[in-house]
C-alpha positions in Angstrom: 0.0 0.0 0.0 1.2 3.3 -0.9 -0.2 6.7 0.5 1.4 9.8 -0.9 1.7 13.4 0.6 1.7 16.0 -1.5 3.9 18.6 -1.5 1.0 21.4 -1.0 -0.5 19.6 2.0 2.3 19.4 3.4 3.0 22.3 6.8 4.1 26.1 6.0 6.3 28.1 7.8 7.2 31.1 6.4 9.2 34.5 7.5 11.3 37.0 6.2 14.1 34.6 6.3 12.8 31.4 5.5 10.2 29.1 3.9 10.3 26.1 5.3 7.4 22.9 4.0 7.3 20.1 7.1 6.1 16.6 6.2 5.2 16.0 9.7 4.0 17.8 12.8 6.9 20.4 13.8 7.1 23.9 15.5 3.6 25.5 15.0 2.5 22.8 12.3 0.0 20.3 14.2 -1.7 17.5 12.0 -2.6 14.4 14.4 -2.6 12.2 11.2 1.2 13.1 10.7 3.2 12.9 13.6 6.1 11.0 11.8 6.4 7.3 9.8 7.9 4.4 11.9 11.2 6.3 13.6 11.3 8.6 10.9 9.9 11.8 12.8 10.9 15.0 10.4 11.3 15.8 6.8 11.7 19.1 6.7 12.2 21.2 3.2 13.9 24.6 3.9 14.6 27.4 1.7 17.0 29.9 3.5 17.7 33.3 2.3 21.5 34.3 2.1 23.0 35.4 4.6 20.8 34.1 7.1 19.8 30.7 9.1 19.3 29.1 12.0 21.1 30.7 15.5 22.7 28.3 18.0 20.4 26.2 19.7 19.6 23.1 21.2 18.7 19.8 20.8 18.6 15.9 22.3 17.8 12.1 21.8 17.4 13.0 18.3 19.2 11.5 14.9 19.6 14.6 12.8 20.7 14.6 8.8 21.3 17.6 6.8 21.1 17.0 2.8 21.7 19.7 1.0 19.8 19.9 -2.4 21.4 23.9 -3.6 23.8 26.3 -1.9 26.0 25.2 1.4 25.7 25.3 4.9 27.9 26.7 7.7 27.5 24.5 10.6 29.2 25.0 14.2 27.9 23.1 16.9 29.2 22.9 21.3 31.3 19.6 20.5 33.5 22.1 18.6 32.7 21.2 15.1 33.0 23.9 12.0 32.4 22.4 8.7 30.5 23.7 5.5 28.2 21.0 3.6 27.6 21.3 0.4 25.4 19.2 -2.6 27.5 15.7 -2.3 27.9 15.4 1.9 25.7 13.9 4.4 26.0 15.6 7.3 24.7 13.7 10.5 24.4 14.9 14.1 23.6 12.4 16.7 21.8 15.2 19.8 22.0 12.6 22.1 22.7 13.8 25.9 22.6 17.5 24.4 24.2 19.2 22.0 23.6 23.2 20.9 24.3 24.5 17.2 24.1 26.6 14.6 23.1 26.7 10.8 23.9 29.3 8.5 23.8 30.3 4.4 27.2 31.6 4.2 26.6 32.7 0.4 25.6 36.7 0.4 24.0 35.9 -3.1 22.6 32.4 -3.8 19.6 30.7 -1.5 20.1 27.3 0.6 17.7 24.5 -0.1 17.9 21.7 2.2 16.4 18.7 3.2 16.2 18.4 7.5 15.9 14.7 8.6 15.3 13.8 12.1 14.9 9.9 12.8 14.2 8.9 16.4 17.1 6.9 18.2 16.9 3.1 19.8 17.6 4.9 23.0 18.0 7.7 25.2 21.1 9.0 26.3 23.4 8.3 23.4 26.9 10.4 23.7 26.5 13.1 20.8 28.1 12.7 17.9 28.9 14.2 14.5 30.2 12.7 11.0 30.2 14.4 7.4 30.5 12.7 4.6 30.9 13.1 0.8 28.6 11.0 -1.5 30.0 11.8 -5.2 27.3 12.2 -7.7 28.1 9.3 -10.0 27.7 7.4 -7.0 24.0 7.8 -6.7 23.8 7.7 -11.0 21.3 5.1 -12.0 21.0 3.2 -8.4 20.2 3.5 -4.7 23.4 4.5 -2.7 23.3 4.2 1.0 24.0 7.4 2.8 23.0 6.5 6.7 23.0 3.1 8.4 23.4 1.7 11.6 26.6 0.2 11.0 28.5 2.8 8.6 28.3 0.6 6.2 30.1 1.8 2.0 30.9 4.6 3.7 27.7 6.0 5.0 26.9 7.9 8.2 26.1 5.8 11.3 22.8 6.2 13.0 21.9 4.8 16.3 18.5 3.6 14.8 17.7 0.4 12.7 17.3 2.2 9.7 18.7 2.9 6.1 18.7 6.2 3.8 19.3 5.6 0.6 19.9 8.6 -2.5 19.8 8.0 -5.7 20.2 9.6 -9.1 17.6 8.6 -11.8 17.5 9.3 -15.8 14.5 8.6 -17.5 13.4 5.4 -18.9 16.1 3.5 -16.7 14.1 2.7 -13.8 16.0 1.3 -10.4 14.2 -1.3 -8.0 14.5 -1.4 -4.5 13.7 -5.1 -2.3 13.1 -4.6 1.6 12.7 -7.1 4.1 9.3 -8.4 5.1 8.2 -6.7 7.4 9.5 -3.2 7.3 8.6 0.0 5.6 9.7 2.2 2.9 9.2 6.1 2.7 10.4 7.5 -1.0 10.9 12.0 -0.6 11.3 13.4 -4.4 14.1 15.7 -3.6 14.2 16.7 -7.7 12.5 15.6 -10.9 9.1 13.8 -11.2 9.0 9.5 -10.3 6.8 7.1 -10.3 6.6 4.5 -7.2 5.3 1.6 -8.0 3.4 3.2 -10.8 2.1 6.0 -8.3 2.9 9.4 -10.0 5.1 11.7 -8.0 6.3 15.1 -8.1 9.2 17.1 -6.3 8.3 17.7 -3.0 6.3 14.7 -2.9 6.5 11.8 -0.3 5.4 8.7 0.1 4.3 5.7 2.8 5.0 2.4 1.7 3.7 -0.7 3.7 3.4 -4.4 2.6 5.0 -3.7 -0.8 8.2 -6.1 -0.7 9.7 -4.4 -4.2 10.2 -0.9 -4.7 10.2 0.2 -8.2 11.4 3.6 -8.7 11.0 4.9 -12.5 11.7 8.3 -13.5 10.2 10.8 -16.2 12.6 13.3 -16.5 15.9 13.6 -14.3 15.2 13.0 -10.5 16.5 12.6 -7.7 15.3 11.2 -4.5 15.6 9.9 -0.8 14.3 6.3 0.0 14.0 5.1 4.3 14.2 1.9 5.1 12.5 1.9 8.4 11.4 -1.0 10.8 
């Protein structure tokens, strides 16, 4: 069974500085029918003006991913961390115990478009943690590359939290499959482009709740790119 989420429906925030679209429940946004998929709890798509971003604050118990679709990132955070992330890294920061930080657009001329990930951890208390890495492009040409797992496996980020991320370049007409385990669930985000999921028609923006559907085909129709969870 598939159940897609539009882009539209999904939550608005929206200031001076930034335009942000929330999958599920966050900040202001309430909808009791969305309060996360399995531990996947936020998909957040911001748009942040140059210049500008989020001041240092905190978090905890929380898997966090940054996935940059245009621009960079400057990110400091109270482990001592100072990195920029660009199109290409996976940034992850594990909250854990408590951790403050900052995100900034350091361009003066070009807007950041993101992609904010939060996935719930298989406990509390975790030590905080922080990893960036780079995911060259022809990497993710044409298949499903893993960019967060459990165990860091082909070089992706490790999450305290059975579940997989996957990103994946797709041309048209050369669709790519994805099998799961029986049992789990799937969640596709369109990051770019326009898919469709198991012959459901998706757009960018779009998500999408997969349950009891064993094979994930994934076909393009025009150049896209997207996110796939594997989630328990």
């Amino acid at each position: 069974m598939i159940t897609v989420r539009k882009a539209g429906d999904r939550g608005l925030t929206s200031i001076d500085w930034l335009k942000s679209r929330h999958t599920f429940s966050f900040g202001d946004y309430y909808d009791p029918n969305e309060q996360g998929f399995s531990d996947l709890r936020v998909i957040n798509e911001d748009w942040v003006a140059p210049g500008a971003g989020f001041p240092t604050h905190s978090h905890r118990d929380m898997e966090i991913i940054t996935y940059v679709i245009d621009g960079a990132v400057q990110h400091r955070d109270s482990m001592g961390n100072g990195s920029v992330i660009r199109p290409g890294d996976v940034q992850r920061m594990s909250a854990g115990t408590g951790v403050t930080h900052s995100e900034y657009n350091p361009s003066r001329a070009e807007e950041l478009h993101l992609l904010q990930i939060w996935i719930l951890p298989d406990c509390r208390g975790h030590q905080p943690g922080y990893e960036q890495k780079s995911v060259p492009e022809d990497q993710k040409r044409g298949r499903l590359r893993i960019i967060a797992s459990p165990d860091g496996r082909e070089g992706s980020v490790t999450i305290h939290q059975d579940a997989r991320v996957y990103a994946g370049m797709i041309d048209a007409d050369k669709p790519i499959t994805f099998e799961s385990a029986a049992g789990r669930r799937g969640y596709v985000q369109v990051v770019k482009g326009a898919v469709d999921v198991n012959g459901i028609a998706l757009e960018a923006g779009d998500g999408a709740r997969i349950v009891e559907e064993r094979v994930i085909e994934i076909a393009a129709r025009r150049e896209s790119e997207v996110l796939l969870f594997d989630l328990a």
